[in-house]
PLY file of the C-alpha trace (Angstrom):
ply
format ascii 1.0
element vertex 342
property float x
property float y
property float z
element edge 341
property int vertex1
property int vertex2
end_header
52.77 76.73 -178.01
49.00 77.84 -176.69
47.76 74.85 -179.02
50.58 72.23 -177.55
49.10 74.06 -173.86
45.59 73.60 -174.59
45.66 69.59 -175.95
43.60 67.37 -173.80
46.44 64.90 -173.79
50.08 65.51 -174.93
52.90 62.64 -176.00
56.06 62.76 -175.14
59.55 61.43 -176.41
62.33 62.55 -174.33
65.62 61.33 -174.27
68.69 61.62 -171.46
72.52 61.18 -172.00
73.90 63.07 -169.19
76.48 60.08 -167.83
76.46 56.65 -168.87
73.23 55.65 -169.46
71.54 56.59 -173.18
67.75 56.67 -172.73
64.41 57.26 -174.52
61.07 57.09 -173.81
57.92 57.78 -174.40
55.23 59.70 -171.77
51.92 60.33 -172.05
50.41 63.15 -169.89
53.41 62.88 -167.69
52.48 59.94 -165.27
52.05 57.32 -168.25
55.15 56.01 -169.78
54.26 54.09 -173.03
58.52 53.04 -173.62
60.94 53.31 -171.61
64.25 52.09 -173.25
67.73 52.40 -171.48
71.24 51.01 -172.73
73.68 50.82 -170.24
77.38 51.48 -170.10
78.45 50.08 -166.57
80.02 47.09 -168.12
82.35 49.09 -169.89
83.34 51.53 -167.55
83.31 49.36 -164.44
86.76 48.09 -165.73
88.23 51.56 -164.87
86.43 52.31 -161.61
84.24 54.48 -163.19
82.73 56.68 -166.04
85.15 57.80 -168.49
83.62 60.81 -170.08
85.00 60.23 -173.65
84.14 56.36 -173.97
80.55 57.51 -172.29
80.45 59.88 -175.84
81.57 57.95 -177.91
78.98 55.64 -176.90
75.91 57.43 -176.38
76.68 58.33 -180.31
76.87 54.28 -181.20
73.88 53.90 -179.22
71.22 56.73 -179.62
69.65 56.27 -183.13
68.72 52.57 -182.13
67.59 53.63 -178.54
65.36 56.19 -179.71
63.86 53.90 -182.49
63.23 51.12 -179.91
61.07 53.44 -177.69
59.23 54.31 -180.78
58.11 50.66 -181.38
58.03 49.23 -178.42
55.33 52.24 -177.57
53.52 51.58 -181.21
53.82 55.40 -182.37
54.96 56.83 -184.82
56.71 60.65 -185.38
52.54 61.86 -186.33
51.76 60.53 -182.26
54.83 62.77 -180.62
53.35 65.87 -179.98
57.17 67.64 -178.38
60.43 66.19 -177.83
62.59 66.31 -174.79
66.07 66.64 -173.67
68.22 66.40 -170.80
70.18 69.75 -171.23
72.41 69.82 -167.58
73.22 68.90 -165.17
76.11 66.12 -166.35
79.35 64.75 -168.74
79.59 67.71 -171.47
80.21 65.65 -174.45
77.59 62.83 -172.93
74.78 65.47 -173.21
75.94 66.81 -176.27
75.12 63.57 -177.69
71.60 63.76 -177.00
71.00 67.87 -177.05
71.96 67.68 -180.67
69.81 64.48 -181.56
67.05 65.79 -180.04
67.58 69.01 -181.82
66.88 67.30 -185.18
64.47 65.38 -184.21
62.31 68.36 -183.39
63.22 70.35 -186.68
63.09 67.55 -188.66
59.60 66.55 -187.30
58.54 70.24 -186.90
58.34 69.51 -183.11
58.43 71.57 -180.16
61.29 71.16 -178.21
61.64 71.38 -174.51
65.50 71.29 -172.48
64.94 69.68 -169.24
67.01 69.94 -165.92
68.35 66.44 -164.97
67.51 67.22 -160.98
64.25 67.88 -162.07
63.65 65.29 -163.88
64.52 62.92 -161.08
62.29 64.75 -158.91
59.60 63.99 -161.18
59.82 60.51 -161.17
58.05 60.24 -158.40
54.91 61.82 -160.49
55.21 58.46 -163.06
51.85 56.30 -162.11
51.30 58.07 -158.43
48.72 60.74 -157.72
51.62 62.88 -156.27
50.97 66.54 -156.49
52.81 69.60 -155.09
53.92 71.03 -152.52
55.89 68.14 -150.69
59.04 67.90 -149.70
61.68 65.67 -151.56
65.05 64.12 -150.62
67.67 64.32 -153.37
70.23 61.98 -152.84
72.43 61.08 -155.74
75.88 60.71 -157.25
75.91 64.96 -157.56
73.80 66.28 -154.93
72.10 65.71 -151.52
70.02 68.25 -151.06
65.96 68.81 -149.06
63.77 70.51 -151.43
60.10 72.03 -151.42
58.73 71.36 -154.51
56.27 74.32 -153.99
54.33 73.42 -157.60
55.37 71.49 -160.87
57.92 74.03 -161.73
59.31 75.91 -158.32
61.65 74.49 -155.85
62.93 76.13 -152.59
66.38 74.60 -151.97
66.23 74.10 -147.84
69.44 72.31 -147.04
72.27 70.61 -149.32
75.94 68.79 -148.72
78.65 71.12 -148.11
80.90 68.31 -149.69
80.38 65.39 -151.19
77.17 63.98 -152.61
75.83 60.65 -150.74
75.78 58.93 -153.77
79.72 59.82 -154.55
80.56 58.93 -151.05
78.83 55.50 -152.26
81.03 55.37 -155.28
84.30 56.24 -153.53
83.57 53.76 -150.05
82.85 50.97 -152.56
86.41 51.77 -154.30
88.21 51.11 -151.19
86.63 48.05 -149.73
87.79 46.59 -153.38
83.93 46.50 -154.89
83.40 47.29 -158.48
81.41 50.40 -159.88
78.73 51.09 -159.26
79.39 51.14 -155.53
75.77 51.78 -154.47
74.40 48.35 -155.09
77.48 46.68 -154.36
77.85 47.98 -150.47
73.74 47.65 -150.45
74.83 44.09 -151.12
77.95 43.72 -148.45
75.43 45.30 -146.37
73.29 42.50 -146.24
75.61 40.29 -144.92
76.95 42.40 -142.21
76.25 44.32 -138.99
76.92 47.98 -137.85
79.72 46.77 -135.80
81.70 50.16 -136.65
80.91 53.88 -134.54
80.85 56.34 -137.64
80.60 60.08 -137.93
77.14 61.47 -138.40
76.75 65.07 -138.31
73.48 65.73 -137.03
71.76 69.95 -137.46
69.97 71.24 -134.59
67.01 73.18 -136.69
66.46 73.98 -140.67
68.33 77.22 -140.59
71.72 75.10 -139.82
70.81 71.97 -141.94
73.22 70.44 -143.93
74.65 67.57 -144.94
78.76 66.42 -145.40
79.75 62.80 -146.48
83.46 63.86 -146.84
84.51 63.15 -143.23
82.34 59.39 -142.88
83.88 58.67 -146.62
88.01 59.74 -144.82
86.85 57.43 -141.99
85.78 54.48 -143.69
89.40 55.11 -145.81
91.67 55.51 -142.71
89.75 52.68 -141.10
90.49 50.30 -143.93
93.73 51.76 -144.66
94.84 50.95 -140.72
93.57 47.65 -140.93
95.86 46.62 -144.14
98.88 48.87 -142.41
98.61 46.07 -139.16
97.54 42.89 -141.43
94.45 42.33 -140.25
91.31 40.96 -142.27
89.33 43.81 -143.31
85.52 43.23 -142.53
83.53 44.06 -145.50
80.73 43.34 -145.01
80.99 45.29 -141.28
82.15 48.00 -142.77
79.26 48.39 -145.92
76.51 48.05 -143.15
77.91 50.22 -140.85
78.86 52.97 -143.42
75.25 52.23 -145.21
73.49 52.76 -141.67
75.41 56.37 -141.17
74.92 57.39 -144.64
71.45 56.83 -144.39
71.29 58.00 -141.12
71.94 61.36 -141.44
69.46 61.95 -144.41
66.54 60.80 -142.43
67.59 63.19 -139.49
67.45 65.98 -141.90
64.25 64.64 -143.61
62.40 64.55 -140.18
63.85 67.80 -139.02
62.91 69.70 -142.30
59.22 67.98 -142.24
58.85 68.86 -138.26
60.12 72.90 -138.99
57.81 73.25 -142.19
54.97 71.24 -141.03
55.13 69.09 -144.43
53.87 65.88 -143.86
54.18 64.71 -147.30
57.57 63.10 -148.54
59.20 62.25 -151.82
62.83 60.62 -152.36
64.28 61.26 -155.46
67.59 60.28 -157.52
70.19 56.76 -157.63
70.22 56.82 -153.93
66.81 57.07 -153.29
66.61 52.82 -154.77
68.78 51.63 -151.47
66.88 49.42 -149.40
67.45 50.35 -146.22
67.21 54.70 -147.03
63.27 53.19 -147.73
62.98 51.19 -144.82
64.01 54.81 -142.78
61.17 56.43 -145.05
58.40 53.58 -144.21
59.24 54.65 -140.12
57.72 58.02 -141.33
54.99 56.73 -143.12
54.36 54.77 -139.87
54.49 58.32 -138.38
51.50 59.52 -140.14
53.67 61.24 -143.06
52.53 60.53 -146.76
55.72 58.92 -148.56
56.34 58.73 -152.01
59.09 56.39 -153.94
59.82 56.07 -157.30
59.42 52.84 -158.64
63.41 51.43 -158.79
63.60 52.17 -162.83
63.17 55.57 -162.60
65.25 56.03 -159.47
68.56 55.79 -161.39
68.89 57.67 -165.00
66.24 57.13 -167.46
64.37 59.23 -170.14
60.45 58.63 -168.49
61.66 61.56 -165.72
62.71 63.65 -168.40
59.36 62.95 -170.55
57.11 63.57 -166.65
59.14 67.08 -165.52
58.81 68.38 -169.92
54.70 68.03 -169.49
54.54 69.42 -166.20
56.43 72.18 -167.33
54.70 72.74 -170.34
51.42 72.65 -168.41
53.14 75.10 -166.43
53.61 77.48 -169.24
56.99 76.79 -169.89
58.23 78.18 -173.14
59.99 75.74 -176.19
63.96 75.92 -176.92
65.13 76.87 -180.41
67.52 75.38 -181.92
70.36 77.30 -180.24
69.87 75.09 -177.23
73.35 73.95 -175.85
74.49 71.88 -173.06
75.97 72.41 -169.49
77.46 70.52 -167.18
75.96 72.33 -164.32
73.07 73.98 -163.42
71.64 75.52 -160.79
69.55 73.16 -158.21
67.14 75.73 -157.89
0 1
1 2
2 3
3 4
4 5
5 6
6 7
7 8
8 9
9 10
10 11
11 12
12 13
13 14
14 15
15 16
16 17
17 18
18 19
19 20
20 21
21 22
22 23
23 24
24 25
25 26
26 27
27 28
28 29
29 30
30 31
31 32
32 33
33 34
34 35
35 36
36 37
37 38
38 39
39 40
40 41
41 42
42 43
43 44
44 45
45 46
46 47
47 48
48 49
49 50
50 51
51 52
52 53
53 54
54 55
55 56
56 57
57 58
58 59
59 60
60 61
61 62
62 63
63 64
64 65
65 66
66 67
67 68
68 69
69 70
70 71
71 72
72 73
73 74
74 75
75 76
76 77
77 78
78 79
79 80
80 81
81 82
82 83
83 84
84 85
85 86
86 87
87 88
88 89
89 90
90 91
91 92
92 93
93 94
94 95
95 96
96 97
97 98
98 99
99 100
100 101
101 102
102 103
103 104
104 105
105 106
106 107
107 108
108 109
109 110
110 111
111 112
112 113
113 114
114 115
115 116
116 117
117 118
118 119
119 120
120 121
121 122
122 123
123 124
124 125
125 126
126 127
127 128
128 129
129 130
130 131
131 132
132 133
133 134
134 135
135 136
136 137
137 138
138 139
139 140
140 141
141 142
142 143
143 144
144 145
145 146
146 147
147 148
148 149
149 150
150 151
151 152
152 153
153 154
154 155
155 156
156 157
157 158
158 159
159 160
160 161
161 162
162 163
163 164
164 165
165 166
166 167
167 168
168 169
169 170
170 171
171 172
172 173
173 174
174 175
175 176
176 177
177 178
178 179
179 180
180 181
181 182
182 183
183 184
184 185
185 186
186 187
187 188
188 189
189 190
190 191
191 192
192 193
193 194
194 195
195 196
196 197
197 198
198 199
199 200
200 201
201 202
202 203
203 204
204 205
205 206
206 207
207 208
208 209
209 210
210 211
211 212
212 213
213 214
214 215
215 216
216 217
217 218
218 219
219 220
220 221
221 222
222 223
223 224
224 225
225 226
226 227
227 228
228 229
229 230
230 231
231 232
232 233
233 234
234 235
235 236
236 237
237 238
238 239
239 240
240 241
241 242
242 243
243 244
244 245
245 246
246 247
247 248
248 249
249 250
250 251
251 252
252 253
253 254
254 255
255 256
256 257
257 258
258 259
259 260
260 261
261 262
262 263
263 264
264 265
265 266
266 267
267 268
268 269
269 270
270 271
271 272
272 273
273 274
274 275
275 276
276 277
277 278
278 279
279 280
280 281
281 282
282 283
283 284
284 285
285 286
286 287
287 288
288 289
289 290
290 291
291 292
292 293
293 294
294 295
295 296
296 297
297 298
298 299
299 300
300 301
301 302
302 303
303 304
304 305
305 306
306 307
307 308
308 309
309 310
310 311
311 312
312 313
313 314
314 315
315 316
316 317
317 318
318 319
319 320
320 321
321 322
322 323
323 324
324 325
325 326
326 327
327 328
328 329
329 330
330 331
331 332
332 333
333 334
334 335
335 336
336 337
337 338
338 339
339 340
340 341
């Protein structure tokens, strides 16, 4: 491990299965990604409104092998180049991560590899390190189909939870908003789109914290009024307004993230923001974050591949942890389908 530690440059091949999306690629020094190969499932489950965990499974089995062998080509290396492998280990679909835990696994024993499990929220959160300067501390934005949460990421490896959803995730209120205005999975492009074509004609709910020791976010109640709205409108017969409803619902959502952004950088004195997870790829969220860069705040993005799930985040957060000191997984590793955020 001291020798992997002391290498002037270190390689990379992680891999992620945790939903619906089988990934590898390869990462150089953690802000270099040499492959980056994903194979998507959202045609399949998009039929049934979302991700079935045992089709995503069975799947991720069909797909891994060729995935894996993709990123090793289209990145020119070979198994003598990788110096550790990778793997998303939680948070996410049990039998989905299984998947890749286990090929991982025998990758690394096979190639007589170090092998490194990596957290899925951490691995979004270092995204934002893939070709960007960014260096700790800063605080980041989480906002995905699991979690909205404010986090200082107070070096590579520590993160100080600040504030988080008491209910559900942004992302999930996405999902489920989508589902009733009759638009297909996944619902965060699809209302992005509506969005477009529509106008915040529509009051909605935005709790709003007075300081950081109260902060916290709750989608539940603008998801039950978007639902009762639309559900009213059918009961009386009366055309329901898409494309109203996406930008109004889009413009709360977003909203009350960048309240709690802005209230969490004014009580720490941060000045320099990330974003981080599927959420963080929605136009207008980033057109909120530009207002603080405007502000004087530093702002960091991922670039729009790495904001939903992908392997290069897993291949960034394994190096900085392993600069870090982090220690290698045996073979024992196993999955979980949660884990904590901090």
């Amino acid at each position: 491990m001291k020798g992997l530690q002391q290498k002037s440059s270190i390689t990379i091949l992680a891999i992620e299965s945790s939903c619906d999306e089988t990934a590898c690629a390869i990462v150089r020094d953690g802000r270099t990604v040499l492959s980056n190969v994903i194979a998507t499932q959202i045609e399949i489950h998009r039929r049934f409104g979302g991700v079935v965990p045992e089709i995503a499974s069975r799947n991720h089995t069909l797909a891994i092998e060729n995935v894996v062998r993709e990123a090793m080509e289209r990145a020119g290396v070979t198994r003598e180049d990788i110096d550790a492998v990778a793997v998303t280990y939680g948070a996410g679909l049990l039998g989905a991560l299984l998947v890749g835990v286990n090929f991982a696994k025998a990758l690394a024993y096979a190639w007589h590899k170090p092998l490194f499990a990596v957290s899925h929220i951490k691995g979004h959160i270092a995204a934002n390190y893939i070709d960007s300067a960014l260096e700790p501390p800063y605080l980041c934005l989480l906002a995905s189909g699991g979690h909205t949460a404010i986090v200082k990421v107070e070096d590579y490896e520590h993160i100080k939870l600040l504030a988080q959803s008491r209910d559900d995730a942004a992302g999930e209120a996405f999902d489920k908003v989508a589902r009733v205005l009759g638009l297909p999975y996944p619902g965060g492009p699809e209302i992005q789109e509506k969005a477009r074509d529509g106008k915040a004609a529509f009051d909605m709910p935005i709790p709003k914290s007075a300081s950081l020791d109260d902060l916290y976010f709750s989608y539940s109640g603008l998801k039950t009024y978007v639902i009762n709205l639309v559900h009213g409108m059918a009961q009386r017969g009366e055309e329901i307004p898409v494309c109203d409803i996406a930008a109004s619902f889009q413009s709360a959502a977003v909203e009350q993230i960048a309240h709690g952004l802005a209230l969490a950088s004014d009580a720490t004195g941060i000045k320099k923001l990330a974003i981080a997870g599927g959420v963080s790829a929605n136009e207008e969220l980033r057109k909120r974050l530009d207002e603080f860069a405007a502000r004087g705040c530093e702002v960091h993005y991922p670039k729009l591949v790495y904001c939903t799930d992908n392997a290069a985040m897993i291949g960034a957060a394994a190096y900085f942890a392993i600069r870090s000191g982090a220690q290698e997984s045996d073979l024992s590793l196993d999955a979980k389908a949660t884990v904590p955020l901090c």
